[in-house]
PDB file of N, CA, C and O in Angstrom:
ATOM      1  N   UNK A   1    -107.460 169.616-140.138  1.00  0.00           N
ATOM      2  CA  UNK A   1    -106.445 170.638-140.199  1.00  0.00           C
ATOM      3  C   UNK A   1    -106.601 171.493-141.460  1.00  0.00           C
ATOM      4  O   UNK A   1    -106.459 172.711-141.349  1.00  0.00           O
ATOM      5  N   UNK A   2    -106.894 170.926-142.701  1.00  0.00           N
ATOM      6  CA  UNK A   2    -106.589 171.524-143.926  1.00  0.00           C
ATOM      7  C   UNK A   2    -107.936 172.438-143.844  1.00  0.00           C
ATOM      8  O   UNK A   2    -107.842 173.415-144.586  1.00  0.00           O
ATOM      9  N   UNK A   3    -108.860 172.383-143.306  1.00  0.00           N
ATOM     10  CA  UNK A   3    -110.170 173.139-143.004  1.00  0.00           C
ATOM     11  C   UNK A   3    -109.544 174.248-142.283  1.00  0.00           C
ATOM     12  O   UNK A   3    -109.293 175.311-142.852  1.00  0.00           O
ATOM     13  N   UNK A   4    -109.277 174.030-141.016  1.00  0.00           N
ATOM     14  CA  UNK A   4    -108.727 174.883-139.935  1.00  0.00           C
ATOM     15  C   UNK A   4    -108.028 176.255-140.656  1.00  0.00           C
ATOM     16  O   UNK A   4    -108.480 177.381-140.446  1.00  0.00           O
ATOM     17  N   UNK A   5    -106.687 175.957-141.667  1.00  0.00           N
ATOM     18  CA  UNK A   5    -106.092 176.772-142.549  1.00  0.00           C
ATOM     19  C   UNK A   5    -107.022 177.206-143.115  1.00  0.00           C
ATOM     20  O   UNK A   5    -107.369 178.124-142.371  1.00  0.00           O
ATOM     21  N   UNK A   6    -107.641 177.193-143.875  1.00  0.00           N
ATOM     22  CA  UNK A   6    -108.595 177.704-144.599  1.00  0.00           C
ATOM     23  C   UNK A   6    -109.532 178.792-143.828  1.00  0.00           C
ATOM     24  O   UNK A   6    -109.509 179.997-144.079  1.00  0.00           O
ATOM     25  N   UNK A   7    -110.246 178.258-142.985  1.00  0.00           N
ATOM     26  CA  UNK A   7    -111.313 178.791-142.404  1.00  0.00           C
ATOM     27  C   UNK A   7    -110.186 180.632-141.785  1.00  0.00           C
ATOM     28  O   UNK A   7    -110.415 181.818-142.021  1.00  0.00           O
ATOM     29  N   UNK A   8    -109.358 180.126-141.200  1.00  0.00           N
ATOM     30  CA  UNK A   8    -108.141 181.014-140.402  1.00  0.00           C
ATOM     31  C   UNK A   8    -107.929 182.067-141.608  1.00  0.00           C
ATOM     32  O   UNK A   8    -108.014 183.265-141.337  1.00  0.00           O
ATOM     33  N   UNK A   9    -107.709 181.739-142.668  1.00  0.00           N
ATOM     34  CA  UNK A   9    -107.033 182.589-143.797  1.00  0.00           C
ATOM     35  C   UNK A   9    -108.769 183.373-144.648  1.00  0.00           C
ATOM     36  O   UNK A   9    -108.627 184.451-145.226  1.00  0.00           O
ATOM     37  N   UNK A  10    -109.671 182.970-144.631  1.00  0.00           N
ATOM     38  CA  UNK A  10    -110.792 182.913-144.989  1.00  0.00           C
ATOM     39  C   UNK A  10    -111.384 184.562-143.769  1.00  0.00           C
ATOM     40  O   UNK A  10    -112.106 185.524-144.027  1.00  0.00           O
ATOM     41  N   UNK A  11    -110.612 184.149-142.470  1.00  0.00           N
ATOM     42  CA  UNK A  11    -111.520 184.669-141.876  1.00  0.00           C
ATOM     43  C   UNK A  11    -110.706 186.486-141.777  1.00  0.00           C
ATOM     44  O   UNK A  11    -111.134 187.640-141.783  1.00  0.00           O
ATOM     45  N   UNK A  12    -109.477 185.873-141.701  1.00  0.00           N
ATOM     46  CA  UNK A  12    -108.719 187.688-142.877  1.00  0.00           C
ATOM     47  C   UNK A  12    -108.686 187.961-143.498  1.00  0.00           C
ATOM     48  O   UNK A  12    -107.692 188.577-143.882  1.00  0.00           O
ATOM     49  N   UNK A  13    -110.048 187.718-144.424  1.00  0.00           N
ATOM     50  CA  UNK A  13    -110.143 188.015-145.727  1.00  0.00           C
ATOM     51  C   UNK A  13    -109.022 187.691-146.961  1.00  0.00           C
ATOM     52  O   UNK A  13    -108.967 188.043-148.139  1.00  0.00           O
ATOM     53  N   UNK A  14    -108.324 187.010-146.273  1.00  0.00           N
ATOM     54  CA  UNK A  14    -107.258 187.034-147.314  1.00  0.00           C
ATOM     55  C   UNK A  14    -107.210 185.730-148.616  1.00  0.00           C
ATOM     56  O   UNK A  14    -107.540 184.560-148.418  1.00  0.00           O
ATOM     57  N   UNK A  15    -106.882 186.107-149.491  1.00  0.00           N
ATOM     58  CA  UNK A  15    -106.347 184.774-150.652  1.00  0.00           C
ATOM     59  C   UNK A  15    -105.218 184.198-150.444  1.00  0.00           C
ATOM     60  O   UNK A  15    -104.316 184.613-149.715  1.00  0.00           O
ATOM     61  N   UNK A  16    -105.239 182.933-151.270  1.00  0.00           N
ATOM     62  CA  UNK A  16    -104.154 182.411-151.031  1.00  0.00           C
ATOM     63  C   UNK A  16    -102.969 182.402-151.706  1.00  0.00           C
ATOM     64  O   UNK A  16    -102.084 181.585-151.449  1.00  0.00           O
ATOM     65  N   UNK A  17    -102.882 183.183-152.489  1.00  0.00           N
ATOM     66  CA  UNK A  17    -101.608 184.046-153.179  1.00  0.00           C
ATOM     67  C   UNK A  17    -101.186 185.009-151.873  1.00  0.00           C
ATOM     68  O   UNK A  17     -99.974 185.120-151.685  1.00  0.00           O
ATOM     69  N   UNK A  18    -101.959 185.616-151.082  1.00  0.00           N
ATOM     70  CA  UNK A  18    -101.865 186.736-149.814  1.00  0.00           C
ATOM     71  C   UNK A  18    -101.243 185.557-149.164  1.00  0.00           C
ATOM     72  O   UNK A  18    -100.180 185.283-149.723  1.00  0.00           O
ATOM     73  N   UNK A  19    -101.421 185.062-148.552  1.00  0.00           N
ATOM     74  CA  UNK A  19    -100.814 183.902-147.708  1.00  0.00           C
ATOM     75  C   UNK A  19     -99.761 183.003-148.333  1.00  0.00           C
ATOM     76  O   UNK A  19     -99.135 182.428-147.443  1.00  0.00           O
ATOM     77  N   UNK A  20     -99.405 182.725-149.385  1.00  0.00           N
ATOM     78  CA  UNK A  20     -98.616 181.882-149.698  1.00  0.00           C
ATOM     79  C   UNK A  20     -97.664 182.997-150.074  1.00  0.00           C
ATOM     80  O   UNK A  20     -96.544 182.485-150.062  1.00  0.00           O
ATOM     81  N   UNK A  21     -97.561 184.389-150.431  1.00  0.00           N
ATOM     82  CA  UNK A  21     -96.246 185.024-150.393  1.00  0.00           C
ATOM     83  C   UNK A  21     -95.896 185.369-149.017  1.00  0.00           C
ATOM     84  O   UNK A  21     -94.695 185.170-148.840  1.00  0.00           O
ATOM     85  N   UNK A  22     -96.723 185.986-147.562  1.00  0.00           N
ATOM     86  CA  UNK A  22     -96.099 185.736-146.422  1.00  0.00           C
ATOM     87  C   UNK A  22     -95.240 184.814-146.331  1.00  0.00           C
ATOM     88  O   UNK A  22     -94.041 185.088-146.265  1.00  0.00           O
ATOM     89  N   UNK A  23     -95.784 183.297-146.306  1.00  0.00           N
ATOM     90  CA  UNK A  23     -95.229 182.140-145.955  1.00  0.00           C
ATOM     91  C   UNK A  23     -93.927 182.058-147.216  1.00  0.00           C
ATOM     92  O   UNK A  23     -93.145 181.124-147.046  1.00  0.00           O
ATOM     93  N   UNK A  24     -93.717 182.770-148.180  1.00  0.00           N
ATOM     94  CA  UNK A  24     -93.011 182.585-148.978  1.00  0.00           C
ATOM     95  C   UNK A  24     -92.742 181.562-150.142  1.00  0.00           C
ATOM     96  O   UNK A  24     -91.802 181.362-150.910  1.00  0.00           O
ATOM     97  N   UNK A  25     -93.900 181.038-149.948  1.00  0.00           N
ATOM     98  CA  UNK A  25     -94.046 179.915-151.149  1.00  0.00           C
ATOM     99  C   UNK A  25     -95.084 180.264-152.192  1.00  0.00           C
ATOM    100  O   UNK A  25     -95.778 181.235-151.889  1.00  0.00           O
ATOM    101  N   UNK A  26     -95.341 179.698-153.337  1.00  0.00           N
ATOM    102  CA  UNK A  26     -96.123 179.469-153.894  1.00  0.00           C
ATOM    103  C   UNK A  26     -97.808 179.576-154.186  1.00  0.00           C
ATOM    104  O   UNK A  26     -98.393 178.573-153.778  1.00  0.00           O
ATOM    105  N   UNK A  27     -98.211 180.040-154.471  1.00  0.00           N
ATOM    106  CA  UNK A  27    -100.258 180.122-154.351  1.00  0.00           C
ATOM    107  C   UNK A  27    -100.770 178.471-154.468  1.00  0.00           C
ATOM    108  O   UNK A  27    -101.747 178.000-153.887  1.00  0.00           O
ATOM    109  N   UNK A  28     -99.837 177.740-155.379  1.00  0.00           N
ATOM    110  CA  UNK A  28    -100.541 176.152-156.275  1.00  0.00           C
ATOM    111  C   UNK A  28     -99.921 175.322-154.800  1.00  0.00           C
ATOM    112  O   UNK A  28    -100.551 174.331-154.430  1.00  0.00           O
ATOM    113  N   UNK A  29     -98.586 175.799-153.929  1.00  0.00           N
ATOM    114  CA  UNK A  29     -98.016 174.816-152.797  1.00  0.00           C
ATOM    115  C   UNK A  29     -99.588 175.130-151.708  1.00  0.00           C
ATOM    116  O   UNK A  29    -100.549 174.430-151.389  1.00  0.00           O
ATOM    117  N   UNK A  30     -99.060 176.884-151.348  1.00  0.00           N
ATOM    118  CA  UNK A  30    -100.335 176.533-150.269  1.00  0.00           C
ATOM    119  C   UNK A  30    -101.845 176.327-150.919  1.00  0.00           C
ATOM    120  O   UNK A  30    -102.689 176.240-150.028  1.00  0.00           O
ATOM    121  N   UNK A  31    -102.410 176.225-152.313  1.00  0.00           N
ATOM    122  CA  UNK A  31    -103.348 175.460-152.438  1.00  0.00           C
ATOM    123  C   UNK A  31    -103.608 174.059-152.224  1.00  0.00           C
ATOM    124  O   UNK A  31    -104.566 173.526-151.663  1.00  0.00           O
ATOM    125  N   UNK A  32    -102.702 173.611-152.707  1.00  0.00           N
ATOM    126  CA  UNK A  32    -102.572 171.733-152.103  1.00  0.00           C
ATOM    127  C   UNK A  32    -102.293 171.613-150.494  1.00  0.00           C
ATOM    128  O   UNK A  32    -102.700 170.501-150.158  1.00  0.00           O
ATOM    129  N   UNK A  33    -101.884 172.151-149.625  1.00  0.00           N
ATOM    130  CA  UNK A  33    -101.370 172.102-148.687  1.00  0.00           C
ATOM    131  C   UNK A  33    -103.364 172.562-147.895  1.00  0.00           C
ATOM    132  O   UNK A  33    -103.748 171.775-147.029  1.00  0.00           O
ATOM    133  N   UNK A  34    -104.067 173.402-148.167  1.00  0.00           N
ATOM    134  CA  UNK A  34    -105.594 173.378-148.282  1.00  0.00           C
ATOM    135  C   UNK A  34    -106.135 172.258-148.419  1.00  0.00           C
ATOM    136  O   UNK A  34    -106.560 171.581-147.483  1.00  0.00           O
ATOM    137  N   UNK A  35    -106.175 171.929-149.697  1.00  0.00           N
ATOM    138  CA  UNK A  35    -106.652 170.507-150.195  1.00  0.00           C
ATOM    139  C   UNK A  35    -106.591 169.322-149.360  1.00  0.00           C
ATOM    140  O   UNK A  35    -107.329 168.345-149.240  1.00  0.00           O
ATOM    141  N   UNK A  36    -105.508 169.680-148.821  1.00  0.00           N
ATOM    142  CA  UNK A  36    -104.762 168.133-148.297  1.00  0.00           C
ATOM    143  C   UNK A  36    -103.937 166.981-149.209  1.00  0.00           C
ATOM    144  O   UNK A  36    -103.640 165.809-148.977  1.00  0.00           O
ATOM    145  N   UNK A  37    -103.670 168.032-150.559  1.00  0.00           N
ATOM    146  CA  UNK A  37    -102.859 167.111-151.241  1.00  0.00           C
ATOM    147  C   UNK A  37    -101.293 166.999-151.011  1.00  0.00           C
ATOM    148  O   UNK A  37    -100.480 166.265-151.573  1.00  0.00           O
ATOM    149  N   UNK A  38    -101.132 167.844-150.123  1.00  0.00           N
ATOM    150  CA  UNK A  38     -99.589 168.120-149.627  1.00  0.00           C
ATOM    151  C   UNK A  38     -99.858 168.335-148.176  1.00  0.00           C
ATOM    152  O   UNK A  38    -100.712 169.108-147.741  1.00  0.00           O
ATOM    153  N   UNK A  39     -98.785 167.329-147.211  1.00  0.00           N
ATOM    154  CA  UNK A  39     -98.736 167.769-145.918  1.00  0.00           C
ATOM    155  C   UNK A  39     -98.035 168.518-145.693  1.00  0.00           C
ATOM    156  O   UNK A  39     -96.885 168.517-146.132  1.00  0.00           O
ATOM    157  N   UNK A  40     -98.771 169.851-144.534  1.00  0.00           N
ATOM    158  CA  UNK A  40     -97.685 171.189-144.227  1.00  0.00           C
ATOM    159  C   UNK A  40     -96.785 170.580-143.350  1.00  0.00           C
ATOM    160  O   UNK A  40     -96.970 169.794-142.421  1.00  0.00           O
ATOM    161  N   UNK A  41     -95.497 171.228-143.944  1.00  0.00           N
ATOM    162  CA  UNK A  41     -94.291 171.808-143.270  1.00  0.00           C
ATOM    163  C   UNK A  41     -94.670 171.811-141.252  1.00  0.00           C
ATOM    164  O   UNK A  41     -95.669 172.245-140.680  1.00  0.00           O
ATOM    165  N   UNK A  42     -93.846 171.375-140.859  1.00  0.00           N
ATOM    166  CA  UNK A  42     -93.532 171.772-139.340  1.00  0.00           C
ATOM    167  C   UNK A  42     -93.219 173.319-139.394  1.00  0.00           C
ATOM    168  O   UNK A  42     -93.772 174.194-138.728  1.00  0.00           O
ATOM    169  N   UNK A  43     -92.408 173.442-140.148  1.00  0.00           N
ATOM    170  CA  UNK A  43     -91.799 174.990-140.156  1.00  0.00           C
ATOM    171  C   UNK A  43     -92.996 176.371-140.487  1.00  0.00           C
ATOM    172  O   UNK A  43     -93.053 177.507-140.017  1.00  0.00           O
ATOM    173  N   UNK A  44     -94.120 175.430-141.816  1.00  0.00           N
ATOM    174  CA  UNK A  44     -95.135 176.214-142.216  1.00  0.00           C
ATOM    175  C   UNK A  44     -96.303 176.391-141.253  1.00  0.00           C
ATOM    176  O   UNK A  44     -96.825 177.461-140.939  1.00  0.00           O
ATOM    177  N   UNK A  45     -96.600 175.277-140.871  1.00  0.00           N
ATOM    178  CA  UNK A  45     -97.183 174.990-139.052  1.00  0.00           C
ATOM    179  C   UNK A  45     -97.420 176.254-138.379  1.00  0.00           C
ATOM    180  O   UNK A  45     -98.388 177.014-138.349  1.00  0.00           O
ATOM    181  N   UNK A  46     -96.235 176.268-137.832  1.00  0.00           N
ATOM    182  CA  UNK A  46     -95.547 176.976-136.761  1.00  0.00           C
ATOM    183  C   UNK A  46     -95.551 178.696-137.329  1.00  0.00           C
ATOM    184  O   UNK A  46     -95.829 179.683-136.649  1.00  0.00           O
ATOM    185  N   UNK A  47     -95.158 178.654-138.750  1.00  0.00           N
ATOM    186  CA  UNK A  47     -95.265 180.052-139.295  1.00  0.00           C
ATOM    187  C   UNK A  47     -97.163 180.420-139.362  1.00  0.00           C
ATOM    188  O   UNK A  47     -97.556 181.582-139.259  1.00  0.00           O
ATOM    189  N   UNK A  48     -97.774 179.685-139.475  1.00  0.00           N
ATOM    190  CA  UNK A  48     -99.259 179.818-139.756  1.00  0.00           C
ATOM    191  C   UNK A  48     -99.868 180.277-137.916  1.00  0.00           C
ATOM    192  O   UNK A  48    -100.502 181.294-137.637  1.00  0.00           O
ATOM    193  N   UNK A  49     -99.473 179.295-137.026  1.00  0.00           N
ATOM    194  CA  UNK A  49     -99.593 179.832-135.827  1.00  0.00           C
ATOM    195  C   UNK A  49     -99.207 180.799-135.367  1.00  0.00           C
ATOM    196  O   UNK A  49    -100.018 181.499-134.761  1.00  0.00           O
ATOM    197  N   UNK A  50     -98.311 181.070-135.435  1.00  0.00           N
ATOM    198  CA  UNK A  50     -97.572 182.562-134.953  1.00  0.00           C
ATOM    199  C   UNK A  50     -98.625 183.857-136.231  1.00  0.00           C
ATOM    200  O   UNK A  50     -99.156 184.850-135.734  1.00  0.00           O
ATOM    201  N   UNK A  51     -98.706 183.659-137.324  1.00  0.00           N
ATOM    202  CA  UNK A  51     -99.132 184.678-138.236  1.00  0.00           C
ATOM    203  C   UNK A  51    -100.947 184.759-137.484  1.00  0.00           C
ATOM    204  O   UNK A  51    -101.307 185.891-137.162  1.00  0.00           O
ATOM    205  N   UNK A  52    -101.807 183.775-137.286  1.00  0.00           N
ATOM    206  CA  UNK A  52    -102.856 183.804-137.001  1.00  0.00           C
ATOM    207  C   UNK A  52    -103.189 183.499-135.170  1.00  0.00           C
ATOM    208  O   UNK A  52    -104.205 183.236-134.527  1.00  0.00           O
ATOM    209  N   UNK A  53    -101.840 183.691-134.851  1.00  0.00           N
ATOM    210  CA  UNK A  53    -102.230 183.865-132.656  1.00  0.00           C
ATOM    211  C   UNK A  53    -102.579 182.989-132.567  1.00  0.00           C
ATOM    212  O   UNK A  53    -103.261 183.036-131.544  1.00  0.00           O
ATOM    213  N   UNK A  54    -102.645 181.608-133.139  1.00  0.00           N
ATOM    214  CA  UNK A  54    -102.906 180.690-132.637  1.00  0.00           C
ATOM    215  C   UNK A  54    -102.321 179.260-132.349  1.00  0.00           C
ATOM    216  O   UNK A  54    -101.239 179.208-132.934  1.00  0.00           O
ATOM    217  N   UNK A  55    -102.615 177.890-131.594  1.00  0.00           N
ATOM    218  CA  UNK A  55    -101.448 176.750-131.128  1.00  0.00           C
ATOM    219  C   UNK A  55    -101.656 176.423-132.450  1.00  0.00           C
ATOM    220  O   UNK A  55    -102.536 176.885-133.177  1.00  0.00           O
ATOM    221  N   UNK A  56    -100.795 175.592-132.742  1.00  0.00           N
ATOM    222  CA  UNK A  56    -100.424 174.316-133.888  1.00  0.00           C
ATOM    223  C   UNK A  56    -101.087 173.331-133.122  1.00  0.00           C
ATOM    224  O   UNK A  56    -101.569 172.573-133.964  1.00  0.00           O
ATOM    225  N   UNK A  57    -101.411 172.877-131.885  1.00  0.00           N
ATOM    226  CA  UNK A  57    -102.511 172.245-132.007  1.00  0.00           C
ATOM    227  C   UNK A  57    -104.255 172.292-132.226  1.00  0.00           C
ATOM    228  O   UNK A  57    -105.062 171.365-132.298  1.00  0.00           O
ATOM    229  N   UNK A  58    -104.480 174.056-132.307  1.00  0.00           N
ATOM    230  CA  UNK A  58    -105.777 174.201-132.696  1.00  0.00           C
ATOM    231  C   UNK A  58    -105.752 173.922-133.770  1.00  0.00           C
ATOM    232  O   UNK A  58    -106.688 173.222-134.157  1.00  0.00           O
ATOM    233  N   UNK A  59    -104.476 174.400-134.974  1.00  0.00           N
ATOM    234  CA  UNK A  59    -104.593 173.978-136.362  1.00  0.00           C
ATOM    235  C   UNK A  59    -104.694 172.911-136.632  1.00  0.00           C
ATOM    236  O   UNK A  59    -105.381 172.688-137.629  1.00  0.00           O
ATOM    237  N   UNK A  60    -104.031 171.629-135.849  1.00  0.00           N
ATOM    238  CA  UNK A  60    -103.787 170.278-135.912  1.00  0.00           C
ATOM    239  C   UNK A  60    -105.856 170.055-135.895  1.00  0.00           C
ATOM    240  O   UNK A  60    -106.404 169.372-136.761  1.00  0.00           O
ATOM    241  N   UNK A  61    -106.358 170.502-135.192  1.00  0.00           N
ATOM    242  CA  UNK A  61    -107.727 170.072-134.750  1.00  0.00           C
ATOM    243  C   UNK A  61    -107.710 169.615-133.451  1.00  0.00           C
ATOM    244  O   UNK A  61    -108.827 169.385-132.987  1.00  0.00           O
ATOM    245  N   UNK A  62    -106.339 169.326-132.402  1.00  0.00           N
ATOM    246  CA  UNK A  62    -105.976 168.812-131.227  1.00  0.00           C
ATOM    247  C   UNK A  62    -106.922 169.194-129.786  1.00  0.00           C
ATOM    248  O   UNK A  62    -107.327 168.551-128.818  1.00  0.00           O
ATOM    249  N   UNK A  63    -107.027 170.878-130.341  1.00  0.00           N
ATOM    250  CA  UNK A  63    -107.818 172.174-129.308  1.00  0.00           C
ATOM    251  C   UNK A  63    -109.053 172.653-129.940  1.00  0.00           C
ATOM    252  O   UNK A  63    -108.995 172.714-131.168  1.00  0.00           O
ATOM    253  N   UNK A  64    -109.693 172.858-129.621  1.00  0.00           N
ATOM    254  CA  UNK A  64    -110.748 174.054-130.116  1.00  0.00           C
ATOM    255  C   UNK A  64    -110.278 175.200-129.531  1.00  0.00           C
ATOM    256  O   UNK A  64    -110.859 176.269-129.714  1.00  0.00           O
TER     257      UNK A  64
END
C-alpha cells in the first residue's frame, strides 16, 4: 500500500507537501504514512481514492 501512495502521487508529479495540504494534514504525517511508519486513516484512504480515480482496494494492493 505505502508504495501504491507513492507511486499514485509520484505519478502527478506532485510532492508531498502538494498532497498532504489537499488531504489537509501535514508533509512529516503524509511522509510517515509513505514510509509505513503511520497507518492511513480510513477517512485518508478514501480521500486518496476519490483524489486519484481510484478503489481503496487498488491502494490496499487488493486489485491491480
Amino acid at each position: 500500500m505505502y508504495e501504491r501512495i507513492r507511486d499514485l502521487r509520484e505519478d502527478k508529479d506532485l510532492n508531498q507537501s502538494e498532497i498532504a495540504a489537499i488531504l489537509n494534514i501535514s508533509q512529516s504525517t503524509y511522509s510517515r504514512y509513505e514510509s509505513g511508519n503511520l497507518d492511513v486513516p480510513t477517512e485518508v484512504l478514501i480521500a486518496l481514492s476519490k483524489f486519484y480515480n481510484v478503489s481503496v482496494d487498488y491502494i490496499l494492493g487488493l486489485k491491480d
